[in-house]
C-alpha positions in Angstrom: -13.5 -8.3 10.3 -13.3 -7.6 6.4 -16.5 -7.5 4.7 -15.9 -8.8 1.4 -17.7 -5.9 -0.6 -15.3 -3.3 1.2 -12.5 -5.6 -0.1 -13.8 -5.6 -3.6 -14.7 -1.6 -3.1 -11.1 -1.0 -2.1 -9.5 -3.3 -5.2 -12.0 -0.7 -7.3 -9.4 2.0 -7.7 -6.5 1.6 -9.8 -4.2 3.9 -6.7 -5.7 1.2 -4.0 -4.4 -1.9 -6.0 -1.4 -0.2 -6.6 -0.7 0.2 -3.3 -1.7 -3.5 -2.6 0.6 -4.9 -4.9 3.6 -2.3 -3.6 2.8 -3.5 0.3 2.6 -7.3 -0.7 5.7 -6.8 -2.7 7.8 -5.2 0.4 5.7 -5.7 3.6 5.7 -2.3 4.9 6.1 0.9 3.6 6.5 4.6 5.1 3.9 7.2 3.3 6.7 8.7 1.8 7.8 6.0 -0.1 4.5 5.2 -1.5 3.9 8.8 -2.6 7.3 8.9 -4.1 6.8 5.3 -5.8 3.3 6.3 -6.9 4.7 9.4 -8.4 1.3 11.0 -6.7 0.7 13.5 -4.2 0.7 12.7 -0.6 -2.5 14.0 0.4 -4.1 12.4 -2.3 -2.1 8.9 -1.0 -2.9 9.8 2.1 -6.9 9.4 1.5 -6.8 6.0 -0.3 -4.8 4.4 3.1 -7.6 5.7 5.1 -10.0 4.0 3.1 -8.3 1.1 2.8 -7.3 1.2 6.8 -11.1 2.0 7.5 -12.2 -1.3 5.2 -9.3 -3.3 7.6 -7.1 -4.2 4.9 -4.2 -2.4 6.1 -3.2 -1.8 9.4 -0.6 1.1 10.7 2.2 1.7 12.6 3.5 4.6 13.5 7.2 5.6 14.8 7.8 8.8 16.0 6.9 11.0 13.2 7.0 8.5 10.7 3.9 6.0 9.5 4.1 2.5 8.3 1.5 0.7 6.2 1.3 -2.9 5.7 -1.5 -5.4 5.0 -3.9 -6.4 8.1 -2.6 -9.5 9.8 -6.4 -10.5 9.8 -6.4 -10.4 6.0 -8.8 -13.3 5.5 -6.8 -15.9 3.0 -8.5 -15.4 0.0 -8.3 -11.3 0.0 -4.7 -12.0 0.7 -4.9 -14.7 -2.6 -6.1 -12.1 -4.7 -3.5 -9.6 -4.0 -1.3 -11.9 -4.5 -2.6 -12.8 -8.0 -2.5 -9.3 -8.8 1.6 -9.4 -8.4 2.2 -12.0 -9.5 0.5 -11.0 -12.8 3.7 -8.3 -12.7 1.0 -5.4 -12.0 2.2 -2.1 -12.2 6.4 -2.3 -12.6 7.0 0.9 -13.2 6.1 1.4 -9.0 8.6 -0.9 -7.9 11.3 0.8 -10.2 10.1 4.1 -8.9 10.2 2.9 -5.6 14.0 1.0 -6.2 14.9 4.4 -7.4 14.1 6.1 -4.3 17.0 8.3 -3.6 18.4 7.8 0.1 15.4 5.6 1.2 14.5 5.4 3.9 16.7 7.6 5.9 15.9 10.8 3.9 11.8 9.9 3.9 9.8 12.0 6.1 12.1 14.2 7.7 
């Protein structure tokens, strides 16, 4: 169950809501294409899904070699509210063009 300070600890970071507003925006995303959209490192990707995993905001799925994010089904309503606010206030663009941009995606990601 989501405690609501880890939910407000995650939406702290600029990267976490970021990666909020990317995830609402598509539903699921391979780690590659939030790195590439992010225009960030993947290791440093990498440790804001954990926290935000380890909080249970997102939940994984993994396919072979390849890991998908998405929001946690058991988002309580109003988290999933405020994420939503935070698109629909057009929050952070210039993701979603990098991420439109995405050469090849997905079938070149994480190969």
């Amino acid at each position: 169950m989501l405690e609501t300070q880890a939910f407000f600890d995650v939406l702290s970071d600029e990267i976490r809501r970021r990666v909020l507003c990317l995830l609402l925006k598509e539903g699921e995303l391979c780690v590659c294409e939030l790195f590439q959209a992010l225009d960030l490192p993947q290791p440093k990707v990498s440790r804001h899904l954990g926290v935000m995993r380890d909080a249970g905001v997102l939940s994984v799925r993994r396919e072979g070699t390849w890991v998908f994010y998405r929001l946690d089904a058991q988002l309580p309503l109003w988290a999933y509210k405020v994420v939503e606010f935070m698109v629909q206030g057009s929050a952070f663009p210039e993701d979603v063009q990098r991420l439109d941009a995405m050469p090849n995606r997905p079938v070149r990601c994480c190969t």
